[in-house]
C-alpha positions as CSV (number, residue, x, y, z in Angstrom):
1,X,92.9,-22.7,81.1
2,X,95.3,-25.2,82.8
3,X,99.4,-23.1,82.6
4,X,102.0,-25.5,82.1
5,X,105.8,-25.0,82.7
6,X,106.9,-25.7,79.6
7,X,105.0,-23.6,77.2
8,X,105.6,-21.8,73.8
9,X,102.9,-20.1,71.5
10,X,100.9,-21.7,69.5
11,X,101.5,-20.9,65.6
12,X,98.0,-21.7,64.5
13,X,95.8,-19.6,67.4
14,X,98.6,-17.3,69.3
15,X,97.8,-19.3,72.7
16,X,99.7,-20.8,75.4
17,X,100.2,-24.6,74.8
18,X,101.9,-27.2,76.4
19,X,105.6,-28.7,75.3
20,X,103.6,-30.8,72.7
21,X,101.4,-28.1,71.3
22,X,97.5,-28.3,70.8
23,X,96.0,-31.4,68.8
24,X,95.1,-28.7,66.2
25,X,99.2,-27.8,65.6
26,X,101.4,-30.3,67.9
27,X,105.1,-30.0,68.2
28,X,107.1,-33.4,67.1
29,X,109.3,-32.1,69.5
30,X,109.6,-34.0,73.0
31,X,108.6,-37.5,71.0
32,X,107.5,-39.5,71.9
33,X,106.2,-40.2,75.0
34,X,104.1,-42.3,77.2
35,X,100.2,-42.2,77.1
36,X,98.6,-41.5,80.6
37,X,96.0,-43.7,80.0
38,X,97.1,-46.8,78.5
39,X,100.9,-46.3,79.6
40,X,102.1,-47.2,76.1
41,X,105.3,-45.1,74.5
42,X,103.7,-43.5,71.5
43,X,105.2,-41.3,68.7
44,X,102.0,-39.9,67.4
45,X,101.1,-36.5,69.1
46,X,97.7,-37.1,68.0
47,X,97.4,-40.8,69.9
48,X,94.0,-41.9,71.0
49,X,94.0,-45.1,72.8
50,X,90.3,-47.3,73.9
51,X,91.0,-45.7,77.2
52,X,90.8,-42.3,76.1
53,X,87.5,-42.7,74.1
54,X,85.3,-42.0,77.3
55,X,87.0,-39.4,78.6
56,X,86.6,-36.8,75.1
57,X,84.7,-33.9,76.3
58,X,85.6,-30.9,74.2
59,X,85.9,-30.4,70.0
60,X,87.6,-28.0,68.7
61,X,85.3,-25.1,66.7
62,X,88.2,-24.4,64.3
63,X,89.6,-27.8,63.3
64,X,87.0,-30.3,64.6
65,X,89.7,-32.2,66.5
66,X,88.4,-34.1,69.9
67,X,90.3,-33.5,73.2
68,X,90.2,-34.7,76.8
69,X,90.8,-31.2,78.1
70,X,90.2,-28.1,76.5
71,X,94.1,-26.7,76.7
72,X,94.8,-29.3,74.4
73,X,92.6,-27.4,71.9
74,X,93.0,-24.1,70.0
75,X,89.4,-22.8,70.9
76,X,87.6,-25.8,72.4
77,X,84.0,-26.3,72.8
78,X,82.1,-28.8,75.5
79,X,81.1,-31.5,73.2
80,X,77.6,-31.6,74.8
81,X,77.1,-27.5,74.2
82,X,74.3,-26.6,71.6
């Protein structure tokens, strides 16, 4: 699991997230911000952009949600596991 500086606990699994929370509970907090992929200032903490589509490799086994790296997620899963 990737440790970030800026962390707080997350209400919905008890785990370490990032300064805008997992997909599954983000923080509004820190809003918004720019996309690392398309470069674009978004306000949704949930943003997918074209560019991101490729790059989903985990789902989350709680609340379905799709993620680029599995710290984004409360317990992520490879998307390509049985």
């Amino acid at each position: 699991m990737v440790q970030y500086v800026k962390t707080y606990s997350c209400p919905t699994c008890s785990g370490l997230a990032s300064g805008r929370g997992h997909l599954c509970h983000p923080r509004t907090e820190g809003l918004p911000f720019v996309c690392e992929f398309c470069g674009k200032e978004v306000s949704d903490p949930r943003h997918v952009c074209p560019k991101m589509v490729d790059e989903i490799e985990y789902v989350c086994k709680k609340c379905g949600r799709l993620a680029i790296y599995d710290s984004l997620l409360c317990e992520p899963q490879p998307i390509d596991a049985d």
